[in-house]
Every structure is written in structure tokens, then in C-alpha cells.
N, C-alpha and C positions, 0 to 999 in steps of 0.2 A: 428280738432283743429282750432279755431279760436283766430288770434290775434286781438290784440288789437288796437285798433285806433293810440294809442297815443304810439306806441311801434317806439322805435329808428331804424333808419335801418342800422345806425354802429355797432347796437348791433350784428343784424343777421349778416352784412358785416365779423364782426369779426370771430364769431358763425360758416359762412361760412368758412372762413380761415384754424381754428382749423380743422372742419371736416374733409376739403380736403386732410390739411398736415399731419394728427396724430399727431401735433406735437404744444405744444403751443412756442416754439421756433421759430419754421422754419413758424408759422403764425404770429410774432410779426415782426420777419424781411419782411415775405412777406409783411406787414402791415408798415412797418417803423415805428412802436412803440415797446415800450417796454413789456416786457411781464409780467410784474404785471399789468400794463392796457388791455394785453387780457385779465388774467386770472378774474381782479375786472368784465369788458364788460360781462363774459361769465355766471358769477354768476349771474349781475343784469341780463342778459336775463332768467335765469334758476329763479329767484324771478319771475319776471313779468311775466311767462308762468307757473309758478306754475308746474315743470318738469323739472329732470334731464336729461340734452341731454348729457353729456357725462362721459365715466364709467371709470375705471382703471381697467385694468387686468394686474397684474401686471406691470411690464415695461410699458405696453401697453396702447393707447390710443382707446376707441374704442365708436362709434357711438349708445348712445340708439336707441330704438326704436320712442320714441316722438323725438328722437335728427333728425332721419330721414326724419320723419316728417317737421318738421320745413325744417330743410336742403333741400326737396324738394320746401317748400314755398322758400325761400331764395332763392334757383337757379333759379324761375320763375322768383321772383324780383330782381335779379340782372339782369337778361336777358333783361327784360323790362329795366331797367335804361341803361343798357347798349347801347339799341338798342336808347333810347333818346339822349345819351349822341354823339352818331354819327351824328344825323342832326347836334344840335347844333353845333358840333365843328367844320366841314367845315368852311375851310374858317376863323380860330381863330386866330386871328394878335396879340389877345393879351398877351399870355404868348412866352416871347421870354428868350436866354441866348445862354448855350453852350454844347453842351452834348459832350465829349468826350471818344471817344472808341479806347481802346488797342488791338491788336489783334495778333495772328499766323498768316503765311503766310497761303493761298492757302485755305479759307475761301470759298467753293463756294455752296451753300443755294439758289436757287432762291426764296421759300419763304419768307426767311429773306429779299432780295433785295424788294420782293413784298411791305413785311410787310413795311419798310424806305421809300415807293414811298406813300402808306397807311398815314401814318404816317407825314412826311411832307407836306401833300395835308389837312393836319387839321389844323396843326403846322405851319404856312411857318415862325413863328419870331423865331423859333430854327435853332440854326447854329449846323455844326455837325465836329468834328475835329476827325478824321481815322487815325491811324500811326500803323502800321506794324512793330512786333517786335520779340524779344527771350521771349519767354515762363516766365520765369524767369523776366524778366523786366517788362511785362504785372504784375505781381505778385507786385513786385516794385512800380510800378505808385501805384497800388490798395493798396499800405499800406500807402504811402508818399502823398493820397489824393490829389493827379494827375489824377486821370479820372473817369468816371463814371461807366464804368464797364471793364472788360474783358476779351478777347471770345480765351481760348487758351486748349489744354490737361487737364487731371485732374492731379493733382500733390501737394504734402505734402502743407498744406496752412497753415497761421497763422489761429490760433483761430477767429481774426478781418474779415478775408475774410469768406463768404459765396460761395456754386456754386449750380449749376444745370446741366442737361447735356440741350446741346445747339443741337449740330450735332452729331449721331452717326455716325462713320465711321470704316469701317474692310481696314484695308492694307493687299495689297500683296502684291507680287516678280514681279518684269518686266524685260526687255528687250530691249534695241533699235534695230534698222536696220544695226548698225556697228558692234555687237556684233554675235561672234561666233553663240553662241545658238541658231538666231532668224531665223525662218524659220521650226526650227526641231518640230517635234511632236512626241507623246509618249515619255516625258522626266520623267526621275525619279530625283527626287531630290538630289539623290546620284553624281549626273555626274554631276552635276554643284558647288557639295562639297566645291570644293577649287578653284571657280571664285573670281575676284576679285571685293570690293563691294562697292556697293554707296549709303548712307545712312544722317540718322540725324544727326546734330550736339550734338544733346538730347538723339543720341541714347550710352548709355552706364548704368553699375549699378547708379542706385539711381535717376536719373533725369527719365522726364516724359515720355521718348522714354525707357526704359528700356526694354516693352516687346517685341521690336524687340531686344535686348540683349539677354533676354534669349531662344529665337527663333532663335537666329544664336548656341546659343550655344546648345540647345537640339538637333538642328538637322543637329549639326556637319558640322555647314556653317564657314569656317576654313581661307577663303579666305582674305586677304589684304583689308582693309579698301582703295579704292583708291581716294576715294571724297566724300564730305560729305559740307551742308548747311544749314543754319537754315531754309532756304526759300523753301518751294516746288517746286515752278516754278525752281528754279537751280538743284536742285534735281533730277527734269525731265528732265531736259538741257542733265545733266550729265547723266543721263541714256540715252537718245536717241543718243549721241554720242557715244556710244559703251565703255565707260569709264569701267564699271562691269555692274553687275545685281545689282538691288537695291527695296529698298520699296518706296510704294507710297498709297495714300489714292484713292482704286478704283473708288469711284464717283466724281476723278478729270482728270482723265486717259480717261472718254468713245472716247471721239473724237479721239485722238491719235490710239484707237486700232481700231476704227471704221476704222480709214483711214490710218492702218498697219505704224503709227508710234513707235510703241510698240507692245510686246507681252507677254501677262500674262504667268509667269512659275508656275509649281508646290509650292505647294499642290491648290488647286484650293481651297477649301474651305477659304483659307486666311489666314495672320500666325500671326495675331493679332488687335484685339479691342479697337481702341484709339478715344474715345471720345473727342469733342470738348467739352468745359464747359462752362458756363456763369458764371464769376466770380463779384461779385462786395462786398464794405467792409462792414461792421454793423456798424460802429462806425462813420460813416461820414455825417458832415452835408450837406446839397446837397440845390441846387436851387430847384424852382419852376421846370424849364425846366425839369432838373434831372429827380425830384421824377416823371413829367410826363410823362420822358420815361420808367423810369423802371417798373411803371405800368402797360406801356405798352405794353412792352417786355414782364416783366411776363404774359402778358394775350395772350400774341401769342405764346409763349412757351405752354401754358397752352392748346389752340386751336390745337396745335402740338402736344396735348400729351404727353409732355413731364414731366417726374416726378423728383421731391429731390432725390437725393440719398437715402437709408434708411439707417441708420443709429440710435442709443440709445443714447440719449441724460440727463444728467442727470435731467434735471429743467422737462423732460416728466416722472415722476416717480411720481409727484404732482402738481396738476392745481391749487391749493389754495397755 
């Protein structure tokens, strides 16, 4: 398949978008346009190439075979731009503003640290404003167009907010060095039934911590709530002083059990899957800085592997 000279490369940018996400939705936002201009972009590319790239099967979005085609062209030349677009921006003084980011506590990513050190070393006229917060007020900011994005659990969102997953993380049960339990092995999780426990502020029905709810309550963990924080780091606090046994997100734990500040209890496999998410709004008008970080978030998220939730969206039922 050979394109054409004079062919646009927002077409295929877009073209690419649709492919990636199935979804012409989740590629207008990815695209910060709206999505009668993906859907007009994808048609003129399907004119100009004289070929439909992409089919309906029902609900479903799915990639022709010329659409693959192209899509392989597209991924070279995005790759190529991309790799242009790093000389030039060392060193770019000239987009500057403010990017502000909400967040959970106890955030620990060294990719992500990588990526901001990456990132600022292109950027230096971007300021960056970090504030630590409830789950729920990260949500907050993101509606009352208070910040540019943010990095908290997944949890009921307005229609306005968008997410991704940001950090997978598994929690499990711990223990400090004050605490009865620690030292024993071979524990069954029956013996420690009715410890007393230390947990989230979030964790109960209906809020974002709920699957440690129903994991105390499936396996008849009956014990007195005795502390409880929105913040991880307290969280920890209060488990290493012997307060209860409590949850924690293992890949914030290693050091601690490395150096027998803690100790993992049963069930070993973890008693639940609480994703960090990237959250930011669709409806918001954003700076230059903005839009330059979240494209560039998106595209280390994307480097990460990281995918949309899937989910049926109605406007993905019709691309025209």
C-alpha cells in the first residue's frame, strides 16, 4: 500500500488513536478533540486511501486488514516523529505554565519519578504543583477544574472525568514487631480472626477501599477497627507499632520486611487488587503546559503498557 505524498499525518495520528483504543471515544479524548472530528479525520483517511480501515462488528470495533496495514505504516511514522521530537525539545524554555497534580498517599512508581526527571529536562518553564490528598477530593479538584490530572483508586466517577490504570497494586495483611503474631509461622488465618485492625479511611461499603470490606468480611476478619488513615505512610506507622494487623500495598512494604519491620500474614497470594488510576476531566480547557503533559503521560503510560479499562460505550456502536 502506498500513501500518498500529500496525505495528512493527523489523519493517520488520529487513524492511530482509533486503532489502539477501539474506541472512537476513548481516541477523541486521548486526542483532546471531539469525536465528530475523529470520526470526519477517519473517513477523509478512508477517501484518500481509497479503503476501509475500520469494521463494526457489532458493539465492536475492529481493525480491517488495509486498516493494519496503514496502522503498521503509522506506528513507524509516529515512531520516527517521535524520536525527532526528543532532540528538538532538550532543552525547550519555551512552553512554560503549571501542571498541577492530585494524588493518594504512598504513590511509589520509580518509573513515573523517572519519567518527571525525563520530562522536566525538555520542559524546564513547567512548574509542577503535588498536593496529597482523599481519594474523593482528587475527584473534586478534577471536576471544579482545579488540576490537571489525578493519580488515586478507581472509584464511581462523573461522566466528565475520564481514567486509565496508572499503578497496579495487590494488598495484603501485615504485621509489626509489637504485635503478638510476629515471629510465628505457619499461621492460618483463622487465628488471627478476631485481631484487632488497621486499615483505610476508604475502607468500608461503597467507597474506593471497599474490597478490603468485603475481604474482612468473607473471611470472617471480625476484629475492632483500631486505627485507620487516609495516608499510607500512617497506615504503616500504625501497623509497625503493634496497634492490629492491617493492609498495605506490597510494593510499598519491601524494605520494611527486608529489614523484619513487618511481616506478611496470610493468605499469601493477597486479599485484594486496588489499582492506582490516572484520572483527568474531558470537558476542560487546559494550557499549552497541560495538554503537553498529558500527552506525555499518555505516552509513558502507553510505553508501560498500560491499557483503558474496556468497557461499551455507546457513540462506539457508530463511527459516522
Amino acid at each position: 500500500m502506498h500513501l500518498n505524498d500529500r496525505l495528512d499525518w493527523n489523519l493517520l495520528r488520529t487513524f492511530l488513536a482509533i486503532a489502539r483504543e477501539r474506541s472512537v471515544s476513548r481516541a477523541a479524548e486521548r486526542l483532546h478533540i471531539s469525536q465528530p472530528a475523529v470520526s470526519q479525520a477517519l473517513r477523509r483517511l478512508e477517501q484518500q486511501l481509497g479503503s476501509q480501515l475500520i469494521a463494526r462488528r457489532g458493539p465492536r470495533i475492529e481493525v480491517t486488514q488495509s486498516g493494519s496495514d496503514v496502522m503498521r505504516i503509522a506506528e513507524e511514522v509516529y515512531g520516527t516523529i517521535s524520536r525527532l521530537s526528543v532532540n528538538e525539545l532538550e532543552g525547550n524554555e519555551d512552553v512554560s505554565g503549571l501542571v498541577r497534580v492530585r494524588m493518594v498517599s504512598g504513590i511509589d512508581f520509580p518509573a513515573y519519578d523517572a519519567f518527571l526527571a525525563q520530562f522536566h529536562r525538555r520542559y524546564r518553564g513547567i512548574e509542577f504543583e503535588s498536593q496529597e490528598m482523599s481519594s474523593s477530593e482528587v475527584v473534586n479538584c478534577l471536576q471544579q477544574k482545579t488540576a490537571t490530572l489525578g493519580l488515586t483508586p478507581r472509584r464511581s466517577l462523573p461522566k466528565s472525568i475520564n481514567s486509565r490504570i496508572f499503578l497496579p497494586q495487590r494488598y495484603a495483611l501485615f504485621c509489626g514487631p509489637h504485635h503478638p503474631l510476629f515471629g510465628r509461622v505457619d499461621l492460618d488465618i483463622g487465628e488471627f480472626s478476631t485481631e484487632r485492625i488497621v486499615t483505610f479511611s476508604s475502607d468500608k461499603v461503597g467507597d474506593h477501599m471497599s474490597a478490603l470490606t468485603f475481604f474482612r468480611d468473607e473471611r470472617g476478619l471480625t476484629g475492632r477497627v483500631i486505627g485507620s488513615s487516609s495516608s499510607v505512610w500512617e497506615v504503616k506507622r500504625l501497623i509497625a507499632a503493634g496497634l492490629g494487623i492491617g493492609f498495605l500495598p506490597e510494593h510499598v512494604v519491601q524494605a520494611e520486611l527486608a529489614e523484619g519491620r513487618l511481616q506478611r500474614l496470610p493468605p499469601q497470594e493477597g486479599v485484594a487488587d486496588i489499582d492506582i488510576c490516572m484520572l483527568w476531566a474531558t470537558d476542560q480547557k487546559r494550557s499549552l503546559a497541560e495538554k503537553v503533559f498529558l500527552d506525555a503521560f499518555h505516552a509513558f503510560l502507553d510505553s508501560q503498557g498500560r491499557k483503558e479499562p474496556k468497557h461499551l460505550l455507546i457513540d462506539d456502536l457508530a463511527i459516522g
